[in-house]
N, C-alpha and C positions, 0 to 999 in steps of 0.2 A: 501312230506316234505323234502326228502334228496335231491330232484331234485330242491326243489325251494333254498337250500343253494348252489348249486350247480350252481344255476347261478345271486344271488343277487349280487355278483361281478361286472358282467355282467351288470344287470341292473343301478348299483353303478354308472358304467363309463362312461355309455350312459347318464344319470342322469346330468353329470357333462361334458361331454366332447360337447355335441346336444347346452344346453343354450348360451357356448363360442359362437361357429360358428355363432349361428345364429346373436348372438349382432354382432360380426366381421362383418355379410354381411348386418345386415341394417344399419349399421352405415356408415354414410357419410362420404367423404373425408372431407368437412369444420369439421363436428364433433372430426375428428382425428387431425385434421390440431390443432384444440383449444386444445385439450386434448395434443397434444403435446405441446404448447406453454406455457399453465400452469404445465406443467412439466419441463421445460428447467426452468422456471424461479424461480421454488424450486429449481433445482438446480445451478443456478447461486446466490441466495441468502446464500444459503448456503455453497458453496465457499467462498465467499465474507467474511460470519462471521465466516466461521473457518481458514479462513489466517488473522481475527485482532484478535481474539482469542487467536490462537495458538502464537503471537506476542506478547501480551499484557500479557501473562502467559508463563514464561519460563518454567515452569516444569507442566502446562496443556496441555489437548490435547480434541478438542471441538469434543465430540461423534460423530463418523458417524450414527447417527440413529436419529440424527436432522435434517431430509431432508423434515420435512414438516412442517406448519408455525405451527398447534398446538402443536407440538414435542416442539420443539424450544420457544414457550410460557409458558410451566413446567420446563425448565431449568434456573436454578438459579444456580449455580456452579461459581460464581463471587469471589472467595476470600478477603474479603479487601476493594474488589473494588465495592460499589453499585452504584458511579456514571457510571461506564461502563456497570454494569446489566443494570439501566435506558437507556443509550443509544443501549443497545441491544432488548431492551423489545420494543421500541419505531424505531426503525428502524425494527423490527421484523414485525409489525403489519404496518407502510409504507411501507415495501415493496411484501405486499401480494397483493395491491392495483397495481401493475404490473400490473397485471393480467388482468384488465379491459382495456388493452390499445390492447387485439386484441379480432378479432370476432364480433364487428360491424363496416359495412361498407366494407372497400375491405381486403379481405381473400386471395390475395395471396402470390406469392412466397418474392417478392419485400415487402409487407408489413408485412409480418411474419418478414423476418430479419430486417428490420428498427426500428420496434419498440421495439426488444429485443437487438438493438441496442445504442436506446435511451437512456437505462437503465445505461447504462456505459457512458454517460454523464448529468445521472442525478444530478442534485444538493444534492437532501436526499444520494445519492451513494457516491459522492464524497465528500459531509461531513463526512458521516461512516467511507473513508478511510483517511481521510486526518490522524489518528494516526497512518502509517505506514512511513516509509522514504521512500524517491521519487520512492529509484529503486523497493521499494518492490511495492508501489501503480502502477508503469511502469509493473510488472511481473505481478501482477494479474490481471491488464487488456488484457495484452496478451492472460494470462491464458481464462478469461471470454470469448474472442472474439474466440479461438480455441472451445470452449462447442457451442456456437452459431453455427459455422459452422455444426459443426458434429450434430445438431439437424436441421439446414437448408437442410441436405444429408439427413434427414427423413421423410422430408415433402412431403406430397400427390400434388402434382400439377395436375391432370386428369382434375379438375376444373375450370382452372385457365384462366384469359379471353385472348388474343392477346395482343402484346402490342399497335397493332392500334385499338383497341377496348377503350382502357385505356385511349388512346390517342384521341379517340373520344367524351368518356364518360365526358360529362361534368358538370355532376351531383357527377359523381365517382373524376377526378380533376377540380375541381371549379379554375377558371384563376384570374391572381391578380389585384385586384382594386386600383389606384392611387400608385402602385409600391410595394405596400405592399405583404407581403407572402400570399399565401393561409392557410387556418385557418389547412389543413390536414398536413402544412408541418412542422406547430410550434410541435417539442415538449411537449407532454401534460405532468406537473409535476403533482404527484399525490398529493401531499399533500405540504404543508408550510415546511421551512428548520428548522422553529421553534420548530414543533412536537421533532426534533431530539436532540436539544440542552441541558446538560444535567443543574445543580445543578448550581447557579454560584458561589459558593465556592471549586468549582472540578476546577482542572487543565486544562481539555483536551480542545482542539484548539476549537474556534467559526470561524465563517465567517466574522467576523468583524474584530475580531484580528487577522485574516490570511489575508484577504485582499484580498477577493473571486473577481474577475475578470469574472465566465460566464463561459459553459460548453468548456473545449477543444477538438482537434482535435483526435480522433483514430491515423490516422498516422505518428503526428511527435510528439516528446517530447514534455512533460511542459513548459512554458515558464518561463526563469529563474525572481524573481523578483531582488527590490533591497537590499533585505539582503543578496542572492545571491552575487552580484557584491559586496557588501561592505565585505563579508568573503573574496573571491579573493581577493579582495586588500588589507585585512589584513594579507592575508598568503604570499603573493607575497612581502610586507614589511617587514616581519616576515624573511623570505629567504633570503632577501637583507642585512635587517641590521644584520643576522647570518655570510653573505660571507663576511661582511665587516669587521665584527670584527675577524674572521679568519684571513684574507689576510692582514691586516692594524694593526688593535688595539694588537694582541696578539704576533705577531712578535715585535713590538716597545714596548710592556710592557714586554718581554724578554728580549729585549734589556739593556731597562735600571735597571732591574733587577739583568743583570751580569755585567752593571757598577760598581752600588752599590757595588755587592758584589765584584769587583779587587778594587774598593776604602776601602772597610774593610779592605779587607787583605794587603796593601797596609801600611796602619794607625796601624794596628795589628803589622805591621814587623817592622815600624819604632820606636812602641812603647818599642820592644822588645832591637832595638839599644839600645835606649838611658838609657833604663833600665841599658843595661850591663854596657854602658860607664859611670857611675853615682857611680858603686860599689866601695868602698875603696881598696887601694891597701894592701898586705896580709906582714904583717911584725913579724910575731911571732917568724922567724929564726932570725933576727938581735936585738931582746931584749934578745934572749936566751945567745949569744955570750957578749953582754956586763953586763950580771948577772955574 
């Protein structure tokens, strides 16, 4: 009895440490390849809604322990604001649907980072962000594209076919008919941009009234539209007619401000003359002399 406590421990570890190893060595490279991919993109979702979160609540801070999508469907912590709960409950449950865009068809390296690429010009994504200002929606795409990489450095390639394999396969890339793309290279969006739109009595931006144009480019800025160019040129007017009334209007309204006032004083002095030359002359000593 003392010897069998003496090594239940023992047995404890092997218990728990044998079942690891063995999942580890029959698990396949494709199988780790997925399991990382729907890992990367709980964590890309979850970046994503705790920088509009942490934006849209000044004095909140979106749990770090909402890293998986059921987590994140038990929080309700909205103040105020249920149309943003709605938009978060409803981009919550779009964007688990990621998930489905790797692990069938080609698994490798090239199409692991594309389609966790796609994600950050998805349309449901960039409706989510359009409530941040440009440079923050600019930063947290940076942000997303630097987690991508650093989960592409963890990807099992052993698997992975040639690229004149790829290039052969033409089952794998089907070639374009009448000029059009191949159906692998569109894009797949997961769901309607409608699921996302909240209450139409709430404030927050639609794609109609922003005036969506189609997913853009990773590597250069947004393109500016025209409320853009019309702010510049009401600031740029705003500046002009500020230097002009400096250098122009406020010198010549000093000007004749201190006209004015040498013509006051001026009017002031001469009223003062004529005052004095007006006064009777003082005769009390020569009625004294003839009393």
């Amino acid at each position: 009895m003392f010897r069998f406590r003496q090594l239940f421990p023992l047995f404890l570890l092997v218990w728990l440490v044998i079942p690891g190893q063995l999942r580890s060595q029959t698990e396949t490279p494709a199988a780790a390849n997925k399991r990382l991919f729907d890992r990367t993109v709980d964590e890309l979702n979850f970046r994503t809604m705790e920088t509009v979160y942490d934006k849209s609540f000044a004095r909140g801070k979106f749990p770090s322990s909402l890293r998986t999508t059921k987590a994140r469907r038990e929080f309700d912590n909205f103040p105020g604001r249920p149309d943003l709960e709605k938009l978060f409950q409803n981009y919550n449950s779009v964007s688990e649907r990621f998930k489905s865009r790797f692990g069938q068809g080609r698994t490798d390296l090239v199409e692991f980072e594309k389609q966790l690429n796609t994600i950050l010009v998805d349309k449901n994504f960039e409706f989510f962000i359009r409530v941040l200002p440009r440079d923050e929606r600019i930063s947290i795409i940076r942000s997303l594209q630097r987690a991508i990489k650093q989960a592409a450095a963890q990807f099992n390639a052993s698997q992975d076919p040639a690229p004149e394999e790829l290039a052969a396969d033409g089952a794998t890339v089907p070639p374009a008919v009448d000029g059009e793309l191949p159906a692998s290279a569109v894009p797949r969006t997961p769901a309607s941009t409608e699921d996302l739109q909240p209450e139409p009595e709430v404030s927050l931006p639609t794609e109609t009234a922003i005036g969506y144009t189609g997913p853009r480019s990773l590597d250069v800025a947004p393109r500016h539209d025209w409320m853009d160019y019309l702010t510049l040129m009401l600031t740029g007017g705003s500046f002009l007619l500020m230097l002009y009334i400096i250098t122009s209007v406020l010198p010549d309204l000093r000007t004749r401000i201190d006209s004015l006032a040498e013509e006051q004083d001026q009017a002031l002095a001469k009223k003062r003359t004529r005052t004095r030359t007006a006064l009777p002359e003082d005769r009390y000593e020569d009625e004294e002399e003839t009393t």
